[in-house]
Structures are given as C-alpha cells and as structure tokens.
C-alpha atoms as an extended CHARMM CRD file, in Angstrom:
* protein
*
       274  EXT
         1         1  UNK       CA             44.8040000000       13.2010000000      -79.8310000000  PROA      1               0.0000000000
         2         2  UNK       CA             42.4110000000       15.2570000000      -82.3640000000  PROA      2               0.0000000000
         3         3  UNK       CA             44.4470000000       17.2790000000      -85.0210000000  PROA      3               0.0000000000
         4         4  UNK       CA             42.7590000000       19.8280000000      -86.9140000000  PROA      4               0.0000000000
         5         5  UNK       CA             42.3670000000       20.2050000000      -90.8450000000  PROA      5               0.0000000000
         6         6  UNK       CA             41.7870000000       22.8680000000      -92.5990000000  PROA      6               0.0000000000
         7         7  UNK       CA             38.8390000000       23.7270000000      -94.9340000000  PROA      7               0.0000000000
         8         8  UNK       CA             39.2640000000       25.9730000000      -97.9290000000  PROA      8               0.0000000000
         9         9  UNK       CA             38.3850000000       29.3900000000      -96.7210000000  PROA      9               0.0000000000
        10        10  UNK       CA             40.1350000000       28.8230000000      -93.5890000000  PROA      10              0.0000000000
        11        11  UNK       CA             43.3820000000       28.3120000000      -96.1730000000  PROA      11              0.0000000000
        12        12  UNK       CA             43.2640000000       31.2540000000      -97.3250000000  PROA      12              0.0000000000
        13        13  UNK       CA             42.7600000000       33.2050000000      -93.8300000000  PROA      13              0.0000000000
        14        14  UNK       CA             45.9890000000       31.3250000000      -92.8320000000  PROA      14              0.0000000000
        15        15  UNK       CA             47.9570000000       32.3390000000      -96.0870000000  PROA      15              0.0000000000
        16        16  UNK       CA             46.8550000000       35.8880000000      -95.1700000000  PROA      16              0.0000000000
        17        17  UNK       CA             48.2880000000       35.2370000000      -91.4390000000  PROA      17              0.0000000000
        18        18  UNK       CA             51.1970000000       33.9470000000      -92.7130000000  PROA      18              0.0000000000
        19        19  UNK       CA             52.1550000000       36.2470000000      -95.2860000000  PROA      19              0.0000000000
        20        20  UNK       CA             51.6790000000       38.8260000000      -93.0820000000  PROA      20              0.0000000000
        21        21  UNK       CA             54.2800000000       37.0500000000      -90.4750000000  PROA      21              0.0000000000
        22        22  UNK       CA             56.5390000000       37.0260000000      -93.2690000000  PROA      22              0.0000000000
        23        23  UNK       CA             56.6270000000       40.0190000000      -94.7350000000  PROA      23              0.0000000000
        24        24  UNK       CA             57.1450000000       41.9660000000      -91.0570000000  PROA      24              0.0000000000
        25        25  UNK       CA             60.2060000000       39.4990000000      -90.3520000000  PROA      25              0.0000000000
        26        26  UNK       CA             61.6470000000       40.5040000000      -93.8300000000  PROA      26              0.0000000000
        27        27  UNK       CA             60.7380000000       44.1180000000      -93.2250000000  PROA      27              0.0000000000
        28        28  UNK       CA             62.3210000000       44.0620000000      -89.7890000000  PROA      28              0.0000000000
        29        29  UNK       CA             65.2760000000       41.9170000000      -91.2280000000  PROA      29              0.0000000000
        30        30  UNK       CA             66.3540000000       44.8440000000      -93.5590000000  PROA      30              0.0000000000
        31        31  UNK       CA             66.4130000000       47.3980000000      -90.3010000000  PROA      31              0.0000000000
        32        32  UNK       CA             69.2600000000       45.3400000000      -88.8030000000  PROA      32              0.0000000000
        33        33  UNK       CA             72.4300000000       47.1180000000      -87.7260000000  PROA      33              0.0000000000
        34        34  UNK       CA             75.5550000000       46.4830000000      -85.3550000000  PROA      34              0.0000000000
        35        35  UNK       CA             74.0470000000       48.8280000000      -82.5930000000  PROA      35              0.0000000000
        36        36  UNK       CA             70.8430000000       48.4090000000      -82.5050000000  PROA      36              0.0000000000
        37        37  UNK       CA             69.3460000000       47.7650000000      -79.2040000000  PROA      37              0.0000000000
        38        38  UNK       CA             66.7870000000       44.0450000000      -79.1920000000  PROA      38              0.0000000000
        39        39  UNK       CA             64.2840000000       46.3670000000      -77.2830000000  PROA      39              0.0000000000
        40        40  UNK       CA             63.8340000000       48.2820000000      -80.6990000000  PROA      40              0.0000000000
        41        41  UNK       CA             63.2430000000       45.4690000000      -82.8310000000  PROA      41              0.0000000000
        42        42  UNK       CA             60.8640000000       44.5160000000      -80.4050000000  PROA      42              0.0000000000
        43        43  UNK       CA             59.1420000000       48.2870000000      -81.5770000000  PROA      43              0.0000000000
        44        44  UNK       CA             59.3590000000       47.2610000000      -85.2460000000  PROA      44              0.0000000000
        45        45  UNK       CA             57.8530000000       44.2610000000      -85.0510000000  PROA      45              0.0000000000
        46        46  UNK       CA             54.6000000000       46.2630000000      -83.2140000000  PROA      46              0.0000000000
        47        47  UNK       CA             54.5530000000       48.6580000000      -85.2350000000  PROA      47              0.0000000000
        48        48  UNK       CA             55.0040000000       46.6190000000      -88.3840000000  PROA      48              0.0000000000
        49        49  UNK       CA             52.3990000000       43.8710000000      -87.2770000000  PROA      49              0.0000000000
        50        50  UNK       CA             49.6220000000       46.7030000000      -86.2690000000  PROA      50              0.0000000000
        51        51  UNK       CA             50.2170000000       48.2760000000      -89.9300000000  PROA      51              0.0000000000
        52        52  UNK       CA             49.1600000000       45.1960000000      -91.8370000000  PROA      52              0.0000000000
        53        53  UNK       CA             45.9280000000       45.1020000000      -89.3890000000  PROA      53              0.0000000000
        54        54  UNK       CA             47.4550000000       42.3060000000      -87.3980000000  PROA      54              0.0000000000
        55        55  UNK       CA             48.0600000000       41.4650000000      -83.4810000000  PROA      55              0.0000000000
        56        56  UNK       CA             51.5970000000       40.1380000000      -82.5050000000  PROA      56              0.0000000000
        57        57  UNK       CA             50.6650000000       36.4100000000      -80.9580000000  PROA      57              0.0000000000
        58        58  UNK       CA             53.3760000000       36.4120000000      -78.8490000000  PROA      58              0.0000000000
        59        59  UNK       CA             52.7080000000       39.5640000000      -76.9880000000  PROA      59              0.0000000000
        60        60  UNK       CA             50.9110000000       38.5170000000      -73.5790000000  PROA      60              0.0000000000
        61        61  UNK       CA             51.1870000000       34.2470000000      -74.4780000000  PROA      61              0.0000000000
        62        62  UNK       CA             51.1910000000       32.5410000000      -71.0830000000  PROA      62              0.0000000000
        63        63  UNK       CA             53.1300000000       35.7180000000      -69.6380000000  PROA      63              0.0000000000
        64        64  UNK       CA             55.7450000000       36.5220000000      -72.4890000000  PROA      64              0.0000000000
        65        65  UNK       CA             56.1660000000       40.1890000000      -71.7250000000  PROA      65              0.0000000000
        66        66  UNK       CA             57.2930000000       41.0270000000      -75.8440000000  PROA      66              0.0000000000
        67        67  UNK       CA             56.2210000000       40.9800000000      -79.4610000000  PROA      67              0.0000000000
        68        68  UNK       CA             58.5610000000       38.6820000000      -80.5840000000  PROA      68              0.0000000000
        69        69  UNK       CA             61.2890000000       36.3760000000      -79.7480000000  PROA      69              0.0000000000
        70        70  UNK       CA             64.8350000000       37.9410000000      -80.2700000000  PROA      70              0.0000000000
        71        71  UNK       CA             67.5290000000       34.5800000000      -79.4340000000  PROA      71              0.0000000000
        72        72  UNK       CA             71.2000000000       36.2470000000      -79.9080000000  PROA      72              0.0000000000
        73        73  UNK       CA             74.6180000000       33.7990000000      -80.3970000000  PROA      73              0.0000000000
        74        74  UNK       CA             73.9560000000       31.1420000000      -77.0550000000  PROA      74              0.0000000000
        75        75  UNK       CA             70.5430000000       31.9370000000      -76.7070000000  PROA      75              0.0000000000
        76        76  UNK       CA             67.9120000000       28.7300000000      -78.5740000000  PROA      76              0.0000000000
        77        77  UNK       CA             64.7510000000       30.4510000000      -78.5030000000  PROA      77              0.0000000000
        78        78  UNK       CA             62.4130000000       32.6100000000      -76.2870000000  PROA      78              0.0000000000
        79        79  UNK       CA             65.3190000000       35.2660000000      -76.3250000000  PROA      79              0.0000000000
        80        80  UNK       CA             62.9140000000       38.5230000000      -74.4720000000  PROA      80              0.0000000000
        81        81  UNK       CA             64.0720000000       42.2520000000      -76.0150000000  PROA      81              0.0000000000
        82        82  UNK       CA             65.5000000000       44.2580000000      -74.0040000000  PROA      82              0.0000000000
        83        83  UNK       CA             66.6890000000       48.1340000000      -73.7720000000  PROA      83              0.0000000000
        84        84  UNK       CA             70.2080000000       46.8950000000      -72.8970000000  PROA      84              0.0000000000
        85        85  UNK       CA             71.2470000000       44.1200000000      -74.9710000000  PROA      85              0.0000000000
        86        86  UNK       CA             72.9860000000       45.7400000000      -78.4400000000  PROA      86              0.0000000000
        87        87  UNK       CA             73.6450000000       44.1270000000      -81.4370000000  PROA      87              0.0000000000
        88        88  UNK       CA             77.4810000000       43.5520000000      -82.1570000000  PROA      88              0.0000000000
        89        89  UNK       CA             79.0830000000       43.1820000000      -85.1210000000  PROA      89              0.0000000000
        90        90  UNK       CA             79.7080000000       39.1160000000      -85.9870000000  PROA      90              0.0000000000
        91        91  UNK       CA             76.7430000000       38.3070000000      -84.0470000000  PROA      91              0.0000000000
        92        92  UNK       CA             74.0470000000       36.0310000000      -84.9800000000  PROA      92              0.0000000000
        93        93  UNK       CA             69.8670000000       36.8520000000      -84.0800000000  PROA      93              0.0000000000
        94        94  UNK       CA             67.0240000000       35.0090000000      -84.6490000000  PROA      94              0.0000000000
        95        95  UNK       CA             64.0620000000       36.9570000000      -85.2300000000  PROA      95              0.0000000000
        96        96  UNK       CA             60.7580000000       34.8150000000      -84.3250000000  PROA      96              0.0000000000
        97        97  UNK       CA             57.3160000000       36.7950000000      -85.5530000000  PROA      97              0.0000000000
        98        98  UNK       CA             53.6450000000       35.3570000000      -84.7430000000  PROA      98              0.0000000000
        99        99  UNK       CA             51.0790000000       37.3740000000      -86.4300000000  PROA      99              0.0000000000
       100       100  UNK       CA             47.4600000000       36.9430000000      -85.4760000000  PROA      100             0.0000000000
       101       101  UNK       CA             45.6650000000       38.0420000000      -88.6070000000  PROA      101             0.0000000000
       102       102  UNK       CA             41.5900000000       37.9780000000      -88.1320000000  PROA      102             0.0000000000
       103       103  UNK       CA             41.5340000000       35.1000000000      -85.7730000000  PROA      103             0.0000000000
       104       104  UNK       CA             44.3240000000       32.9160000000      -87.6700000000  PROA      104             0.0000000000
       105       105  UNK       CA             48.0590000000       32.9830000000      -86.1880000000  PROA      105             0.0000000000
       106       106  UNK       CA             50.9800000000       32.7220000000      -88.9010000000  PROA      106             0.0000000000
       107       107  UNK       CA             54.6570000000       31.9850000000      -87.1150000000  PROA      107             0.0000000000
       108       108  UNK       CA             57.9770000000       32.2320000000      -89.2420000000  PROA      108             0.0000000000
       109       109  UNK       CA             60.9670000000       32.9570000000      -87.8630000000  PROA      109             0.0000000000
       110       110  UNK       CA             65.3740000000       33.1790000000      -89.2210000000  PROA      110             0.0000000000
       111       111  UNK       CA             68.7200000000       33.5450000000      -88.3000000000  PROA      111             0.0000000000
       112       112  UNK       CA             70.5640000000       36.7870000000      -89.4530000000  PROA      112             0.0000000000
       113       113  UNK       CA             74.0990000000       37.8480000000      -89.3090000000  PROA      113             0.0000000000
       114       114  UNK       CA             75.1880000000       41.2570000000      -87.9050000000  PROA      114             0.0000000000
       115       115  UNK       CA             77.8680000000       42.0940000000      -89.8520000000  PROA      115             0.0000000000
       116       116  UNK       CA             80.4000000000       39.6990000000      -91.2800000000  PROA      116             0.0000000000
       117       117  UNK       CA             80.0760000000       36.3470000000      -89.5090000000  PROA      117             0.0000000000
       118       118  UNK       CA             83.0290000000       34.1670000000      -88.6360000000  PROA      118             0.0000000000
       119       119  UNK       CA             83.5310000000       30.4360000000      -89.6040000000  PROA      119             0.0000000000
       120       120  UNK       CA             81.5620000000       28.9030000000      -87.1630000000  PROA      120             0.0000000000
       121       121  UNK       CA             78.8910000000       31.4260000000      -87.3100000000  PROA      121             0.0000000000
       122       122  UNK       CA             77.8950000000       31.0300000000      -90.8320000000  PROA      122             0.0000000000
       123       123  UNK       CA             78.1420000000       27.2030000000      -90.3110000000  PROA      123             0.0000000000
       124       124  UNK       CA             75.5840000000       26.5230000000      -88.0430000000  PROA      124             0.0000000000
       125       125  UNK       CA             73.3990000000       29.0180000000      -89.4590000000  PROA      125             0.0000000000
       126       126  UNK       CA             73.8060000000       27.5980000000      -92.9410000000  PROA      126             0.0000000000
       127       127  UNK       CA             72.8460000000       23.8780000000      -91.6430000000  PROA      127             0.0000000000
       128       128  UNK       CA             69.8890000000       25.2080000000      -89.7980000000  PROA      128             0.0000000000
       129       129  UNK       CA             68.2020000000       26.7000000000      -92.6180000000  PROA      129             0.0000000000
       130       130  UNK       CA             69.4860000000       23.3130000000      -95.0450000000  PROA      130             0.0000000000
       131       131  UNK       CA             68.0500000000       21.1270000000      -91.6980000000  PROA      131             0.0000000000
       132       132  UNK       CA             64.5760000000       22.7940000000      -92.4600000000  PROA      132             0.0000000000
       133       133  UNK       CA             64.3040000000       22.5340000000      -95.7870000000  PROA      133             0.0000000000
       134       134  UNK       CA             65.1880000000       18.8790000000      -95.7670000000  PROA      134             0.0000000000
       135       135  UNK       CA             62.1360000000       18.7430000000      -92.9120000000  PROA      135             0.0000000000
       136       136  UNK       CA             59.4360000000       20.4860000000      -95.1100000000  PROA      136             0.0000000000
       137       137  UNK       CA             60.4770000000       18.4890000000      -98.4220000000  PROA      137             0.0000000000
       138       138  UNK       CA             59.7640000000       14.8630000000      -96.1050000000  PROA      138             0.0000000000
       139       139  UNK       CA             56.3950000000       16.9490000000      -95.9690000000  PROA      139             0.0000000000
       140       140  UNK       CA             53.3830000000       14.6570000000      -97.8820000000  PROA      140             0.0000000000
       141       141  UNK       CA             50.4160000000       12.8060000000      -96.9910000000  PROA      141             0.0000000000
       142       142  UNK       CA             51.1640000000        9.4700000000      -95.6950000000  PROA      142             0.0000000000
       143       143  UNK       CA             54.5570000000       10.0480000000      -94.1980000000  PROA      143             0.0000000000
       144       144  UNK       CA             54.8420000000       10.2870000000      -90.7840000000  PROA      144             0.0000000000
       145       145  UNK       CA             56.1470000000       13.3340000000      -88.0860000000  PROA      145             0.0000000000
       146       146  UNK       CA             59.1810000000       10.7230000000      -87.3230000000  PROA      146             0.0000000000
       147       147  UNK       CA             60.2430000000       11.6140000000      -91.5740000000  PROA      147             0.0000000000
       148       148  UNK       CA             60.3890000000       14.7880000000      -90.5990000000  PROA      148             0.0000000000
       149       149  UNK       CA             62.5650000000       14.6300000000      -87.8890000000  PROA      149             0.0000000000
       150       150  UNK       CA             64.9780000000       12.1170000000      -89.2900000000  PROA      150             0.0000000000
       151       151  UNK       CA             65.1260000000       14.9360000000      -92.2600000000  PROA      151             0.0000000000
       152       152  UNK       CA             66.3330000000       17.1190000000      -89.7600000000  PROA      152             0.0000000000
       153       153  UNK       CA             68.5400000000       15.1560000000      -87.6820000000  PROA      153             0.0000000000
       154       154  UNK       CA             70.5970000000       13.5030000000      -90.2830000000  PROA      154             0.0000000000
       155       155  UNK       CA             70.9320000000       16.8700000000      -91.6120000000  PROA      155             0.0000000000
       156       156  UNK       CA             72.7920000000       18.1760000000      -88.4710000000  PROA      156             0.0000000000
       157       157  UNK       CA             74.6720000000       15.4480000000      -87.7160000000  PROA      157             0.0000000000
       158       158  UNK       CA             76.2470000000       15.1930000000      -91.2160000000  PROA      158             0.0000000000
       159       159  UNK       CA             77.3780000000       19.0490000000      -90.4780000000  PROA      159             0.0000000000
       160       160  UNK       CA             78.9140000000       18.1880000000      -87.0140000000  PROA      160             0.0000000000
       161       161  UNK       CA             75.8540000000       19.6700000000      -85.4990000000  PROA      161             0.0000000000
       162       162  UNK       CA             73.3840000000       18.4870000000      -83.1480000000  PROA      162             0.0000000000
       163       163  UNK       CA             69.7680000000       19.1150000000      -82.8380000000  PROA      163             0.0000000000
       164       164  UNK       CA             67.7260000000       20.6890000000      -79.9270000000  PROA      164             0.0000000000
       165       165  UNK       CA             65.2130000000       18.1120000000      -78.5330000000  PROA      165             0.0000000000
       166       166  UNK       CA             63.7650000000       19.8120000000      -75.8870000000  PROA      166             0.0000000000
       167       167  UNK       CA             61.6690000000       21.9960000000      -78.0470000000  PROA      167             0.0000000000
       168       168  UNK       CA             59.6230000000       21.4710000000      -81.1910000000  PROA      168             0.0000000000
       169       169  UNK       CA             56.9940000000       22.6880000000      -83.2950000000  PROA      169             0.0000000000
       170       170  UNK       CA             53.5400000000       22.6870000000      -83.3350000000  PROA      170             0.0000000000
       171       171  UNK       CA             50.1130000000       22.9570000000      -85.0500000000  PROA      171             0.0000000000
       172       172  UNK       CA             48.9550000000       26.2410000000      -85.5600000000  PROA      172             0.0000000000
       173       173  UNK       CA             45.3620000000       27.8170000000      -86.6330000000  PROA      173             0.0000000000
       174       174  UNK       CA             43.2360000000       29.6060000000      -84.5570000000  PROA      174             0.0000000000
       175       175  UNK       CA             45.4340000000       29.3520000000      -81.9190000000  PROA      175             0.0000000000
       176       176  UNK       CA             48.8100000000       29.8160000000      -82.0570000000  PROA      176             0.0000000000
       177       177  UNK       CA             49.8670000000       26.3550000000      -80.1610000000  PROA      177             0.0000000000
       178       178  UNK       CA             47.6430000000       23.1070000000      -81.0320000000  PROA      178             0.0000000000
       179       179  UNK       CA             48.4390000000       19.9970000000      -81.5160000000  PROA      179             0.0000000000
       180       180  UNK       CA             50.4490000000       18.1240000000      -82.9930000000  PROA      180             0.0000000000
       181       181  UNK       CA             53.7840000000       18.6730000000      -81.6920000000  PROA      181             0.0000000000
       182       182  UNK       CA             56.1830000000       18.3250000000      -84.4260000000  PROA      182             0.0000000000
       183       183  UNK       CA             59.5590000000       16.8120000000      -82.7980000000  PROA      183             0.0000000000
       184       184  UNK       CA             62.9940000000       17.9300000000      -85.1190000000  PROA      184             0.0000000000
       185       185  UNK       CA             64.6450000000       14.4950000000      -84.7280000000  PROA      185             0.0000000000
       186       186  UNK       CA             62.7840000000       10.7410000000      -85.1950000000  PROA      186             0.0000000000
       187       187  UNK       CA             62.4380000000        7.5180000000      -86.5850000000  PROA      187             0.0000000000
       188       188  UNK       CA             61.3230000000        7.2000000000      -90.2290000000  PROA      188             0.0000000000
       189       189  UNK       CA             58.6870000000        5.5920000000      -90.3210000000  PROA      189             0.0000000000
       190       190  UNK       CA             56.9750000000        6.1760000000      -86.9950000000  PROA      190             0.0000000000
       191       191  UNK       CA             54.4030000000        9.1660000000      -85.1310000000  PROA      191             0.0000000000
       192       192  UNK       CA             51.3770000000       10.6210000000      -86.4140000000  PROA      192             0.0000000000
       193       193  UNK       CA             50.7760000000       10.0950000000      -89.9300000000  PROA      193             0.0000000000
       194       194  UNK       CA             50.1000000000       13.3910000000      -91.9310000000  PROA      194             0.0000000000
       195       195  UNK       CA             46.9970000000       14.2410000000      -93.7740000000  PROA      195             0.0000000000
       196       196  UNK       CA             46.0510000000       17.1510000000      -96.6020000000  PROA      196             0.0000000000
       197       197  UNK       CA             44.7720000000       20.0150000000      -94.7180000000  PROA      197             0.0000000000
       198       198  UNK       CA             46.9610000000       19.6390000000      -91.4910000000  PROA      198             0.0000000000
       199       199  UNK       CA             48.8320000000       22.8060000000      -90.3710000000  PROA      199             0.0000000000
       200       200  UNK       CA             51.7540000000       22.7760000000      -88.1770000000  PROA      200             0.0000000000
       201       201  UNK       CA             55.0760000000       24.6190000000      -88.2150000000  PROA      201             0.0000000000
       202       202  UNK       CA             58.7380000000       22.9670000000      -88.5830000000  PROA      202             0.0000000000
       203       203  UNK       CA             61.2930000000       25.1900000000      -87.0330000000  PROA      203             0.0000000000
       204       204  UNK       CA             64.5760000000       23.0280000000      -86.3030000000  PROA      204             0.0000000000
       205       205  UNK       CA             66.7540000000       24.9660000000      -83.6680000000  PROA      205             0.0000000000
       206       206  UNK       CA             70.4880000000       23.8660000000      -84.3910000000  PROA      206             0.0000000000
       207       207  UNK       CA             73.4180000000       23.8520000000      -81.8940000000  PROA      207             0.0000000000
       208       208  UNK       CA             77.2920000000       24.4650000000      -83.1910000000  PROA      208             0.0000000000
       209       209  UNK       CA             78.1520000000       21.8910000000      -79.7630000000  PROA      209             0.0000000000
       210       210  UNK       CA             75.7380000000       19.6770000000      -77.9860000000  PROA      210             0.0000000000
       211       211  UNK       CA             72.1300000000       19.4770000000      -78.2850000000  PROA      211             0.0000000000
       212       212  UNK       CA             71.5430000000       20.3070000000      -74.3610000000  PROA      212             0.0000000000
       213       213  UNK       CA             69.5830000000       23.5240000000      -73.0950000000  PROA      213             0.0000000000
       214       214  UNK       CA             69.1010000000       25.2650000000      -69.8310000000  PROA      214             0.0000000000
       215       215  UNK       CA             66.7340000000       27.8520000000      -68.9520000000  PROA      215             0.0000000000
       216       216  UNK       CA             67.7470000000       31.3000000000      -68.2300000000  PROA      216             0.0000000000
       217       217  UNK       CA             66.9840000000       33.4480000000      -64.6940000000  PROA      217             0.0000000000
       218       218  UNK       CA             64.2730000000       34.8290000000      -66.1630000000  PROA      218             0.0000000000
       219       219  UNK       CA             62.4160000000       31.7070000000      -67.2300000000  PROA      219             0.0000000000
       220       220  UNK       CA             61.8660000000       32.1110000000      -70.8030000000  PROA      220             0.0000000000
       221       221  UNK       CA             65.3330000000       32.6200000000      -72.6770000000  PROA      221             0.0000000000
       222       222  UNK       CA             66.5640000000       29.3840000000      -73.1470000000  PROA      222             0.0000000000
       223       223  UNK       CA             70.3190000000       28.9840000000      -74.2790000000  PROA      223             0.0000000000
       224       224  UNK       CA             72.8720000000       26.4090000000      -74.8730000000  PROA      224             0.0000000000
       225       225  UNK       CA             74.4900000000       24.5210000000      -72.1210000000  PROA      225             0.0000000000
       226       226  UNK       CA             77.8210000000       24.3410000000      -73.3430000000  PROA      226             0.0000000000
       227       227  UNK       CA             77.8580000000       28.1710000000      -74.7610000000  PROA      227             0.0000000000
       228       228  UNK       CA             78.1650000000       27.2390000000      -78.2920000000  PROA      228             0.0000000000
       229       229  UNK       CA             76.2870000000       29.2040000000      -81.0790000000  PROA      229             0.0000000000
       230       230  UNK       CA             72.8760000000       28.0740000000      -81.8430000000  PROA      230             0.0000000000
       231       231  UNK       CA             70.6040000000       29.1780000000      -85.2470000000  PROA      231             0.0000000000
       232       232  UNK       CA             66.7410000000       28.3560000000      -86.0590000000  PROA      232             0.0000000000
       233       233  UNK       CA             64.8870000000       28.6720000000      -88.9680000000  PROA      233             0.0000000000
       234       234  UNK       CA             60.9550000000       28.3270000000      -88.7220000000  PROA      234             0.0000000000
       235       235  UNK       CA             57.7120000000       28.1610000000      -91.5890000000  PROA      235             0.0000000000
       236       236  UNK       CA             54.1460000000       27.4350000000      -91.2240000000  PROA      236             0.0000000000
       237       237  UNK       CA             53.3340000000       24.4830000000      -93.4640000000  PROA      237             0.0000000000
       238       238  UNK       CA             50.1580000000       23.0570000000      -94.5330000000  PROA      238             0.0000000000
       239       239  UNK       CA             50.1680000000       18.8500000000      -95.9910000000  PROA      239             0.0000000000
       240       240  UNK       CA             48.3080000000       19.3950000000      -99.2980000000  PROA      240             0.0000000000
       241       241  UNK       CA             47.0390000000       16.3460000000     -101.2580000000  PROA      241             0.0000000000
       242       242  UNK       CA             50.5290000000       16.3500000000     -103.2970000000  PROA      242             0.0000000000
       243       243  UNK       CA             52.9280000000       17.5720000000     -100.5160000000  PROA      243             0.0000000000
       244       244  UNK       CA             53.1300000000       21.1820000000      -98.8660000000  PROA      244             0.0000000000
       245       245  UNK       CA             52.5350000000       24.3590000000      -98.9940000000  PROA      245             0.0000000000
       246       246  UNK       CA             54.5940000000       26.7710000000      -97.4550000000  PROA      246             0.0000000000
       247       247  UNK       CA             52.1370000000       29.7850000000      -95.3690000000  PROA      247             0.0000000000
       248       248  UNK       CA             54.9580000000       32.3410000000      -94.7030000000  PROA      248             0.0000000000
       249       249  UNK       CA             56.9920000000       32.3210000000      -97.8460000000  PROA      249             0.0000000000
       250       250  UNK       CA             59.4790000000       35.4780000000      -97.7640000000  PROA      250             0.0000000000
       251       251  UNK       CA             57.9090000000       38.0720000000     -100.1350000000  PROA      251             0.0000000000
       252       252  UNK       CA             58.4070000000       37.6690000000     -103.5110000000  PROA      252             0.0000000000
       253       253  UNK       CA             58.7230000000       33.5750000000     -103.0260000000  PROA      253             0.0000000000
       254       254  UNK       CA             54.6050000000       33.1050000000     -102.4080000000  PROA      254             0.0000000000
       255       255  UNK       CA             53.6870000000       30.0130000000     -104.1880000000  PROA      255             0.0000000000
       256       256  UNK       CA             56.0460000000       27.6580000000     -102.9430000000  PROA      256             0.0000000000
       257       257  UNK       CA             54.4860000000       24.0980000000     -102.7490000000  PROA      257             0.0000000000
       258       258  UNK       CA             55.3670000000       20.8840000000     -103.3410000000  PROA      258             0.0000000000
       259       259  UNK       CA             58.6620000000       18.9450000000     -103.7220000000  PROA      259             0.0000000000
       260       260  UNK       CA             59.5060000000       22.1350000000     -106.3930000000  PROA      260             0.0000000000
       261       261  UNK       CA             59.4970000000       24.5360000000     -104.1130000000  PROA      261             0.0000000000
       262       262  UNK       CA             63.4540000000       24.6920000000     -103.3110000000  PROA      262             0.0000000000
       263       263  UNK       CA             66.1560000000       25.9850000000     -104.2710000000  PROA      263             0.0000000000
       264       264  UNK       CA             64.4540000000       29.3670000000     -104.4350000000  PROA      264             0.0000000000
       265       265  UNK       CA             63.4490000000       29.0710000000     -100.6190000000  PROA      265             0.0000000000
       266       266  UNK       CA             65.0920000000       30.7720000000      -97.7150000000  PROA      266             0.0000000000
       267       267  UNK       CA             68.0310000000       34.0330000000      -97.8830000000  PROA      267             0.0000000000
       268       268  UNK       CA             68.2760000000       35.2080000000     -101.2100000000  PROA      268             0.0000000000
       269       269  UNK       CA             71.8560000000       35.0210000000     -100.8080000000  PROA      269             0.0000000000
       270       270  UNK       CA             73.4040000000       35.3270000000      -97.5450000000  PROA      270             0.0000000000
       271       271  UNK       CA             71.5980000000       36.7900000000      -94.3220000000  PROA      271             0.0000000000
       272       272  UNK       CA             74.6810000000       39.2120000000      -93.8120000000  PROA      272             0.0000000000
       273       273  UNK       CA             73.2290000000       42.6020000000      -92.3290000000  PROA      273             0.0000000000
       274       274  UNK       CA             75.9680000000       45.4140000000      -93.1840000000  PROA      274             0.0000000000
C-alpha cells in the first residue's frame, strides 16, 4: 500500500482547502433553525462553497446526488438532503462539508443540536467530539493507526457508547478518498505506522446503543440498527515532525498543532442552535 506525503507547497494548498471546509460548515452551522428543511442546507453549503472559489467534493462522488452529507438523530453518515425532511426542535444533525479548493479536497464535518437537546442527546454528542480529540492527540510520528483507534474506542466505551466499525476515515489530498483508511477502534500498537507529511482525516461516528449499521432504501444513508442516536465529529489532519496539525480548524482556532492544541478545539461552548 503507497501512502502519500505531502511537500511544503502542497501544505499550504491543503490548509487553504481545509479552511475553506471549515469556515462554510461554521457559516452554515449559524443558519440552523427548528424548521428548516435538509434540502436548504444542502443550498447553503453550494452557495457558500462556490463563494470562497471552491467545488463541493461530494457533489457527483461515485453517484451522491448532494453537496454535503446531512445525518439527522438515527442516521450515521451519508444522510442525502432532501425538500421534505425538517428540522425539529431536540434534534441532532451532522453537517459533513468536502471542499475541493484548486485541486486539494479539505473534509470536516459536526454534530449540532436543534434546539435544546435532551439527556441522551447531548451525551452522545459530547463523547463523539471528546472520542476525536482523544484520536488526533494519539496523532505523532511513530505511532501507529491502531493508537488512534484505541483513543477512540476507549473513549466510547468509558461513556456507555459504542463505536461504528463499519466506516472509517481516510487519506485525503488531491483526491478526496486515498489511502490509508483510518479505522476508529484498534490495537495500540499495531497498523500502519505514521510519518510527517501524511494526511488523512479522523472522524469517529458514535452510537448512544450498539455499534451496528444498516443501509437505508436508498443506498447511501446509513443509520443505526437498533434506532438509537448517533453523533460524528470529523478534521483533516496532517502528522508533522512533532505531532499534528489540524487542516480545518473552526475559524478563529487556525493554528492548532501539536499535543497543545486542546482545550480550545471543537464548539465554543455548546452546539445548541436556538
């Protein structure tokens, strides 16, 4: 398996990808409202994407019919907008944006609450986002993708939680999917052994009940067998020579390397949409 690293200038094409990414989720992310229809994010996220000069990635990828991924309450991932599904007050939403900026693809993604979320709601969301952070800080050269996932898992499972295994992230640069996968649960100690300059995403997706999927009618929106409440957080890293870098830091948190890079990271508060 050949995995990619990245030179200098194509560094800073990526940090220009991914800042873009970020700043259209957190743009979008603002326009949330009990109401809203998942067909008019969908129209944010074009329009938003096109005015920073980019191309949503997602648009057109092997078939997928959107601009981004909108997964509400059940749904894991892969969740396709649509002119009849409405936001409702206590929901949760991942919004998932891929910006291709001049040839380099930038992929964040995070779990909001409409309105005021109950108990169980804010708990899985709240050990998804503490599941990735504890992935991107076993981030360094010489550890290993199985670090990472062990990061994650023993994250989840100290919340009650399990973790989705039947999807995972991935390398990212010129194209949008590259290898190496990046699996959210593992061994420490064991896969592909990270080097500065490799670029990849971590994006744990975190279920309330059991870590099983199924595949919806349509064949992309993938939800929760048992019907419990699932949340995701996602970043593009890159391993530097002293740990990470994060590639689609929220706006106003650019900078964020290394082992210092948290608390700061992730909702400034609370993801609550009023």
């Amino acid at each position: 398996m050949s995995i990619e690293t990245r030179a200098l200038n194509d560094l800073a094409a990526m940090r220009r990808a991914g800042a873009a990414a970020a700043a259209t989720l957190s743009h979008v992310g603002n326009l949330l409202r009990p109401g809203m229809s998942t067909a008019a994010i969908d129209a944010l996220v074009r329009e938003d994407t096109r005015r920073r000069g980019g191309h949503p990635s997602q648009l057109g990828f092997q078939g997928f019919p959107a601009a981004v991924c909108t997964s509400r309450n059940d749904v894991v991932c892969h969740g396709i907008p649509s002119a009849h599904e409405w936001l409702e007050e206590g929901d949760i939403l991942n919004v998932d944006v891929t910006t291709c900026l001049h040839g380099f693809h930038g992929d964040t993604s995070r779990t909001f609450f409409i309105g005021r979320p109950g108990p169980d709601a804010r708990h899985v969301v709240e050990t998804a986002e503490r599941c990735l952070i504890a992935g991107i800080q076993a981030i360094r050269p010489g550890s290993q993708l199985g670090d990472i996932g062990w990061a994650i898992q023993r994250t989840a499972m100290a919340a009650g939680c399990s973790v989705v295994r039947d999807y995972c992230g991935h390398g990212i640069g010129r194209r949008m999917h590259q290898s190496p996968d990046v699996p959210h649960t593992g061994r420490p100690g064991t896969g592909l052994v990270l080097r500065p300059g490799m670029a990849f995403t971590v994006e744990p997706m975190v279920n309330l009940g059991g870590a099983q999927t199924r595949v919806g009618r349509d064949g992309w929106r993938v939800v929760t067998a048992d019907g419990s409440l699932s949340a995701q957080f996602e970043h593009t890293v890159i391993v530097t020579p002293d740990g990470f870098e994060i590639l689609t830091p929220a706006p106003g948190q650019e900078g964020a390397t290394g082992p210092g890079a948290f608390p700061s990271f992730g909702r400034e508060n609370d993801p609550h949409i009023p």
